[in-house]
C-alpha positions as CSV (number, residue, x, y, z in Angstrom):
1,X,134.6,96.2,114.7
2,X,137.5,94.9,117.2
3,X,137.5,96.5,120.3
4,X,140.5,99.0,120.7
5,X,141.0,98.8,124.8
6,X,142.9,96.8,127.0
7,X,143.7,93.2,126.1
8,X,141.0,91.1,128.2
9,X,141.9,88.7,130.7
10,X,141.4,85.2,130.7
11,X,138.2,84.1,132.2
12,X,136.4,87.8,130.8
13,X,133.8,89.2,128.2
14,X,133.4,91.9,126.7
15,X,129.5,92.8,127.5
16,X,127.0,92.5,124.1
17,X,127.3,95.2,121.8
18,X,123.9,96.6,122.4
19,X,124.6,97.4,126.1
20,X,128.0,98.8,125.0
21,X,126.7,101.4,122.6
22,X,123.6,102.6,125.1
23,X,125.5,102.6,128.4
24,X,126.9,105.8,128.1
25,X,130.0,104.9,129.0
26,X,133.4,102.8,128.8
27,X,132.2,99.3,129.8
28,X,135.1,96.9,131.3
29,X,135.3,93.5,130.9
30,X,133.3,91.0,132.8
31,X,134.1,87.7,134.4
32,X,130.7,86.5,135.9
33,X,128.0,83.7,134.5
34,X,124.9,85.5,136.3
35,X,125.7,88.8,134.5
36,X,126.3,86.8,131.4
37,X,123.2,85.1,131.2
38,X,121.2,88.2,132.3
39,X,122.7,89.8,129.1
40,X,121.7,87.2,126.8
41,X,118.2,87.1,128.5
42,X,117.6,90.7,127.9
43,X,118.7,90.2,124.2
44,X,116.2,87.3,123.6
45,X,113.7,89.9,125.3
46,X,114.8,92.5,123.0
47,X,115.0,89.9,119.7
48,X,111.0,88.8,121.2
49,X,110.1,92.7,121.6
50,X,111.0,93.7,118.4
51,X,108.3,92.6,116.0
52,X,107.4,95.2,113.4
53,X,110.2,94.3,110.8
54,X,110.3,93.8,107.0
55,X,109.1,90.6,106.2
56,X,112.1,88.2,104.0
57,X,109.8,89.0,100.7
58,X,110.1,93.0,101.3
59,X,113.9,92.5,101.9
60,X,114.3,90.7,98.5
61,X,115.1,87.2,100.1
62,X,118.8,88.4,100.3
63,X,120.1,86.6,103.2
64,X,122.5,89.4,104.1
65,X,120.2,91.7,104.2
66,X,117.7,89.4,105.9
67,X,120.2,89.0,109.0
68,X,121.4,92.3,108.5
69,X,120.0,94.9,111.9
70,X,117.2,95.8,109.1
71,X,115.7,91.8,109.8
72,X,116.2,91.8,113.6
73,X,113.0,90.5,115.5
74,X,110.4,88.2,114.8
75,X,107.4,88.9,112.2
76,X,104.5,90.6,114.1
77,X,102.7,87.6,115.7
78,X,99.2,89.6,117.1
79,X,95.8,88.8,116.1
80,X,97.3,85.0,114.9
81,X,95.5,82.1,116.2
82,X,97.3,79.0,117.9
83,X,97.1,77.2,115.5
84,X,99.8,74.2,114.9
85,X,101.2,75.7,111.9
86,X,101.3,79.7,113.3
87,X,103.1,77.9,116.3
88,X,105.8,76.0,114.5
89,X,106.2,79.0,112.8
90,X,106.5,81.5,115.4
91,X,108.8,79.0,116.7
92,X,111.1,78.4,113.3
93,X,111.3,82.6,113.2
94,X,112.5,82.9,117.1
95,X,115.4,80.2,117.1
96,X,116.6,81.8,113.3
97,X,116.7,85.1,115.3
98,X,118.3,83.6,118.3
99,X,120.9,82.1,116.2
100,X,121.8,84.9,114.1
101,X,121.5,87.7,116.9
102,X,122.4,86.1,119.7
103,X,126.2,84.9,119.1
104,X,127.1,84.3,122.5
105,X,125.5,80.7,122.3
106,X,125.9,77.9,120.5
107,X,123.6,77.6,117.2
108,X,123.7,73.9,117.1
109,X,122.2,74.0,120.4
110,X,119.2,76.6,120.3
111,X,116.1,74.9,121.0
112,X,113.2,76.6,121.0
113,X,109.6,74.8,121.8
114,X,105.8,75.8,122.6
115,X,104.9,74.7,125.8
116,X,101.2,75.5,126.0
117,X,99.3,73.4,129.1
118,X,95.6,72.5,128.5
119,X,94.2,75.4,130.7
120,X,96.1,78.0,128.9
121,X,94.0,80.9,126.9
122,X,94.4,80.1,122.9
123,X,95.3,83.5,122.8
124,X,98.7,83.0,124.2
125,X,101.4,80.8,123.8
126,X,103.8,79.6,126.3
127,X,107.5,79.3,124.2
128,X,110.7,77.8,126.2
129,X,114.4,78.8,125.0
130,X,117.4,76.5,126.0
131,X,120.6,76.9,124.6
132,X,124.6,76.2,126.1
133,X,126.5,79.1,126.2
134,X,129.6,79.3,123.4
135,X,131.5,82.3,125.3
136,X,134.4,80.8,127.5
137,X,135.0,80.1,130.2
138,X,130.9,79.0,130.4
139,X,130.6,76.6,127.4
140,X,129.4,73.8,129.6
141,X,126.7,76.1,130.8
142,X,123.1,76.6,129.9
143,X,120.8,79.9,129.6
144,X,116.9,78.4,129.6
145,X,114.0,80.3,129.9
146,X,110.5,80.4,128.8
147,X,108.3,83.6,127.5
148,X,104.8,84.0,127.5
149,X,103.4,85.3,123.9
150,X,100.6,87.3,123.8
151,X,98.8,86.4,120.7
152,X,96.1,89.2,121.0
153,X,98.4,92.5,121.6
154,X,101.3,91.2,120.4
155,X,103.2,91.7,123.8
156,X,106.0,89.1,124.5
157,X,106.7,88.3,128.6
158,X,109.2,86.7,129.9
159,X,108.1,84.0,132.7
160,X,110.5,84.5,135.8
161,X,109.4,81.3,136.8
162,X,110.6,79.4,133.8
163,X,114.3,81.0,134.1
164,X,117.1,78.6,135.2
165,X,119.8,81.1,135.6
């Protein structure tokens, strides 16, 4: 849907479409990086949060249906162990989201690992996101963060400390 206002001025956004449709009100456009990457932030968060979905099989394997609103969020990741393959699996299912929900960055550039220490529970798993930014005029900058994932209740967190905003 194309958005019927103003023209925008170089150097602007228009703000995601979630926070458009839930503000309330008549967003304008923005023009700084902090609020940007905030946005995108509270997207992964929302992408991370969002775990009871169909499953590919229950949507028939049909791709636009699959990244349709019906497939957004990960599978439900509680009660999983850490396993190796559960991890690169968790992992595979976040950056596919990230890609497909998240347009404001760059696909080819999503990069999403488990960063579990050596002290940390096996009921949680540590996952860092890094990604450059595709919306101008901040292509040449990067959103990373990192979000603890709560293997027991399900509950994704995101890990102020691993934020480079």
């Amino acid at each position: 849907m194309a958005d019927t206002g103003s023209p925008r001025k170089s150097g602007t956004y228009l703000p995601g479409v979630f926070l458009r449709l839930t503000s309330g009100e008549r967003l304008q456009d923005l023009s700084d990086l902090k609020h940007l990457k905030q946005e995108i932030l509270d997207n992964i968060s929302l992408i991370l949060n969002s775990c009871s979905r169909p499953g590919p099989d229950e949507l028939g394997n049909d791709p636009y249906i699959i990244y349709s609103v019906l497939g957004f969020g990960i599978g439900n990741f509680c009660g999983r162990q850490s396993s190796e393959e559960t991890v690169i699996g968790i992992c595979r299912q976040i950056r596919e989201q990230i890609i497909h929900f998240e347009p404001r960055l760059d696909p080819k550039s999503v990069l999403v690992e488990a960063k579990n220490s050596d002290g940390q529970r096996r009921n949680s798993l540590t996952v860092s996101v890094s990604a450059r930014i595709s919306q101008n005029p901040f292509s040449a900058d990067e959103v990373n963060c990192r979000f603890v994932l709560d293997l027991e209740t399900g509950i994704p967190r995101l890990d102020q400390a691993g934020c480079r905003t």
